[in-house]
C-alpha positions, -999 to 999 in steps of 0.1 A, spaced: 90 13 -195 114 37 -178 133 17 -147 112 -15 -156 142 -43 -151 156 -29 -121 118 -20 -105 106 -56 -110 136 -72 -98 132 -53 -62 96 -59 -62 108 -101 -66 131 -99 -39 104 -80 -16 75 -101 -26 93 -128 -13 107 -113 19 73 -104 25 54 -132 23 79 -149 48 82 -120 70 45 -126 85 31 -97 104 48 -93 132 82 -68 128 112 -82 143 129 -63 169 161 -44 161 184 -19 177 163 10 167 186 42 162 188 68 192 194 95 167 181 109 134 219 105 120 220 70 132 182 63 113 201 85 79 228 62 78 205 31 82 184 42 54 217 46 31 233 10 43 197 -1 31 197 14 -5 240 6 -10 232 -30 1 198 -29 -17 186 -45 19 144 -48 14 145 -67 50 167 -43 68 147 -14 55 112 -30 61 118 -33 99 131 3 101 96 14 105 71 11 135 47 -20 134 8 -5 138 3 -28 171 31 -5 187 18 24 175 -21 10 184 -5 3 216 4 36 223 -26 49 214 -44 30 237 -22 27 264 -11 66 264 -2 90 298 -14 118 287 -48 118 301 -60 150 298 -91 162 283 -76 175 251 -55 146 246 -83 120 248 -102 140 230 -75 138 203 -64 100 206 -97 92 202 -104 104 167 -72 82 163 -87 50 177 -119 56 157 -95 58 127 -65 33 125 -62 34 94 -42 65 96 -21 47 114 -16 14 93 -4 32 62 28 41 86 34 1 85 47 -11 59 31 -45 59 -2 -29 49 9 3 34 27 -15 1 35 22 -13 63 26 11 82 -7 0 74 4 -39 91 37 -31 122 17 -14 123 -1 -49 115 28 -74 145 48 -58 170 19 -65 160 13 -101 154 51 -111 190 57 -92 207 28 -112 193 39 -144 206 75 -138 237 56 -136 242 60 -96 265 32 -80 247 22 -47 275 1 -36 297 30 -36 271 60 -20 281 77 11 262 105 34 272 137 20 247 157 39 207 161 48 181 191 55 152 183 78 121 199 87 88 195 109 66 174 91 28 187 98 -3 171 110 -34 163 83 -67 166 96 -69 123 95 -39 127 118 -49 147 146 -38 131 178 -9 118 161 15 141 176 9 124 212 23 94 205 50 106 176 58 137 192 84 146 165 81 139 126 102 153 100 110 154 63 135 168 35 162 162 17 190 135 17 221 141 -9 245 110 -13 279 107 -36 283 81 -56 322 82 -51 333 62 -83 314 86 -107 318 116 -88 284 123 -88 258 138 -61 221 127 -61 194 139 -38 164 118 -26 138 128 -9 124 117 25 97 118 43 81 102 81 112 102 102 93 97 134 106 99 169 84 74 197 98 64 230 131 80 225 140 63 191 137 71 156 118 51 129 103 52 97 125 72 64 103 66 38 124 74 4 103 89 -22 122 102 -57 161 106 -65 178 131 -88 209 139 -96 215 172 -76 238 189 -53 217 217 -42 181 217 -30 170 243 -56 185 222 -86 164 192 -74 131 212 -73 138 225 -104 147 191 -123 112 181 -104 93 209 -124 109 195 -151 104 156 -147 67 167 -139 62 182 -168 76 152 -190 54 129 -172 23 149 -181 33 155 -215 39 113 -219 7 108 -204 -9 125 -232 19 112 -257 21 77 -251 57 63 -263 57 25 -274 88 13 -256 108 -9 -284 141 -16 -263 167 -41 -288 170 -77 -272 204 -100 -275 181 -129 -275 150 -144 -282 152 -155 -250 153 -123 -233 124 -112 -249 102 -140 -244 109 -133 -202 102 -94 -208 68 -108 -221 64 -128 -194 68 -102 -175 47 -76 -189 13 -80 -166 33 -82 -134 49 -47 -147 12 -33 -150 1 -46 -117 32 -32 -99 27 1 -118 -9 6 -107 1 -2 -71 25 24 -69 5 50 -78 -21 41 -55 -27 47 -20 -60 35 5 -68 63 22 -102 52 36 -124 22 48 -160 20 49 -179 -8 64 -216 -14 58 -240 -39 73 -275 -48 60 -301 -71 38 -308 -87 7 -348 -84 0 -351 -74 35 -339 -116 43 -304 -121 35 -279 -107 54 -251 -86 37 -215 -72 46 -198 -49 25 -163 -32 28 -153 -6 6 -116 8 1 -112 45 -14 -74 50 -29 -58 79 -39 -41 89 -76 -7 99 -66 -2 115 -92 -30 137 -84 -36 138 -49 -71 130 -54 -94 97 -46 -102 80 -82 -100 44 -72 -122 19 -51 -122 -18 -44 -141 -39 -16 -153 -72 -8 -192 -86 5 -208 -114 16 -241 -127 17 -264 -151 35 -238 -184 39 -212 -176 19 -182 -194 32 -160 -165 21 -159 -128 12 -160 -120 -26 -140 -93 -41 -155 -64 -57 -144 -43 -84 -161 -10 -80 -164 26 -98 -185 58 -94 -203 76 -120 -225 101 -120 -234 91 -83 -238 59 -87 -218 33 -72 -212 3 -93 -194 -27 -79 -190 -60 -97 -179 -95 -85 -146 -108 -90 -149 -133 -113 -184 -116 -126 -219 -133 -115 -238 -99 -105 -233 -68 -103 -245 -41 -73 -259 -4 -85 -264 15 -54 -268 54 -46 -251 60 -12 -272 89 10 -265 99 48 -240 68 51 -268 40 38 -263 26 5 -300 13 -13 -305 1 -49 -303 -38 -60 -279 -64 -68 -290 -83 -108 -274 -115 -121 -254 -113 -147 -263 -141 -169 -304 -145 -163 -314 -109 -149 -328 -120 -114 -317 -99 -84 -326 -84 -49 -334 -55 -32 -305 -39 -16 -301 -15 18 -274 -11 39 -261 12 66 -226 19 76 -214 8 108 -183 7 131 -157 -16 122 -142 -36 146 -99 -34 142 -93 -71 141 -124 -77 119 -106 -46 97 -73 -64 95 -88 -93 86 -105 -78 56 -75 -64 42 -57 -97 46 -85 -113 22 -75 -82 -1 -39 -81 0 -31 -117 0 -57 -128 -31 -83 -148 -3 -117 -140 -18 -141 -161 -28 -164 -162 -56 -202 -150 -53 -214 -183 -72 -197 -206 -42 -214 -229 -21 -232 -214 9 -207 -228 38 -198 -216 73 -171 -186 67 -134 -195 72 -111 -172 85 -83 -156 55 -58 -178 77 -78 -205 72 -82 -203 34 -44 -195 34 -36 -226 47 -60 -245 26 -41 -231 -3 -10 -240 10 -21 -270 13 -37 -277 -22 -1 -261 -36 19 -289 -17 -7 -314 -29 1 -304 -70 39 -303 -64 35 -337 -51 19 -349 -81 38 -333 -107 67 -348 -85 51 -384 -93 
């Protein structure tokens, strides 16, 4: 488990930052200049600074602000900002409170750096390329609110070991005459741009060639002691892992019936491999007739056929998706009963989206075999947990 110590420990410190830092991004004094965002982004990784680096990039409500709330009223440009308003989740996965990939690369850069044997209290600027970044298809309209995006490469000496290191960067965005954004992606230890591609051929190349040869990673322990807390830490290392190589690049939303009587919702998340570049993995939530709360779904596709199970298992949906409407049934797991299932994709409200991916993120489903209540909002169920938490520290206190 290459970087495994040093990964989990940032992902501790973040997970906690994060789950204080609420949604809203405190204001800073955002750099005028792309040198002045640079050496921001440095300060963050020789301090290892999560906080500081999590509010160097734009909050989606500015950016959905700007979007909706844009001078350029010409034909074209409506045209444009509208295929952006009819897709915000091209612009969420620029904040880093949804987009979790950019705070895993912040992390993976410290740990891979430290275990190349990179100083980060001792790193300064020694230069950086920059180019125009491009627009992607799910980003056109972009460029009339971020007029200028770029990307490259940043090189850094580690002045006590005399060595040079290049990372490479990506969405350094300039909105409203400031620059924002930075997100670090991979470090090696290279002083020219041509010996980091190369090494990247190279470190490729190993990855795919572990990925076929799986290595059991034996490391030697002082203690019995240390090794009982890297067992304890073992599934968190899995979770984190899949995380990282994940990214949502899509959300569907589908209304529609149970036997033609109950009443069904049904989100659906598609997430790229990163490793490949292409969409492999799906998750969602649904809810039927009273449930009080949404029920998380695991879900694959074979063959055609969408299968998406409850989280923890009662039933299991098998549906064929055709011209945006999903139809097949929904069985019990234990006794075989089930419905008839249809359901049509429709638009999905932004505040009813954010809400979704709350439940998601933040571990707020429900379970499909729960009372039929009226729904509770996720802050609602947050605070019930909070609630029950306090409640058991209470007793254990007594």
């Amino acid at each position: 488990m290459k970087y495994f110590f040093g990964f989990i420990f940032c992902c501790m410190l973040f997970a906690g930052f994060f789950s204080a830092s609420g949604k809203k991004h405190k204001r800073r004094g955002d750099p005028k200049t792309e040198v002045e965002l640079i050496n921001d982004v440095v300060s963050c990784l020789r301090h290892k600074d999560t906080a500081d680096y999590y509010y160097l990039f734009p909050p989606f409500d500015t950016l959905w602000r700007m979007v909706n709330h844009n001078s350029d009223h010409s034909p074209e440009a409506e045209k444009q900002l509208a295929k952006l308003r009819n897709h915000p989740q091209s612009l969420i996965d620029f904040d880093p409170f949804y987009n979790h990939q950019i705070m895993g690369g912040f992390c993976h850069v410290l740990a891979k750096g430290e275990d190349s044997g990179i100083n980060w209290k001792g790193i300064v600027v020694a230069r950086y390329e920059l180019q125009a970044e491009g627009l992607t298809r799910d980003l056109e309209g972009f460029d009339k609110i971020v007029p200028e995006r770029y990307k490259g490469y940043l090189f850094v000496k580690d002045v006590a070991g005399r060595s040079e290191f290049c990372i490479t960067i990506k969405e350094i965005q300039k909105l409203e005459g400031h620059y924002f954004g930075g997100q670090v992606v991979n470090i090696l230890e290279a002083s020219t741009i041509d010996q980091y591609l190369a090494k990247e051929i190279k470190e490729q190349q190993y990855f795919e060639w572990l990925a076929k040869h799986p290595i059991v990673d034996t490391p030697k322990v002082d203690s019995a002691k240390a090794a009982a807390a890297a067992d304890s830490l073992t599934a968190a290392a899995d979770d984190d892992a899949v995380k990282i190589r994940k990214e949502v690049v899509d959300r569907k939303y589908y209304e529609g019936m149970f036997d033609n009587e109950i009443p069904v919702k049904l989100y659906v998340r598609y997430m790229k491999d990163l490793h490949t570049g292409k969409v492999a993995y799906y998750d969602g939530l649904y809810k039927f007739g009273d449930q009080k709360s949404y029920v998380r779904l695991d879900i694959t596709l074979m063959d055609g056929k969408w299968v998406m199970e409850d989280d923890p298992p009662v039933g299991t949906l098998e549906l064929v998706l055709k011209d945006k409407i999903y139809t097949g049934s929904w069985l019990n797991n234990d006794n075989g009963t089930g419905y008839d299932v249809l359901l049509k994709q429709t638009d999905l409200p932004q505040k009813r989206m954010e809400e979704l991916e709350k439940i998601l993120e933040r571990g707020l489903s429900g379970a499909a075999n729960q009372e039929t209540l009226p729904e509770k909002s996720a802050d609602e169920v947050q605070k019930e947990k909070e609630k029950k938490r306090n409640e058991d520290r209470g007793n254990d206190g007594n």
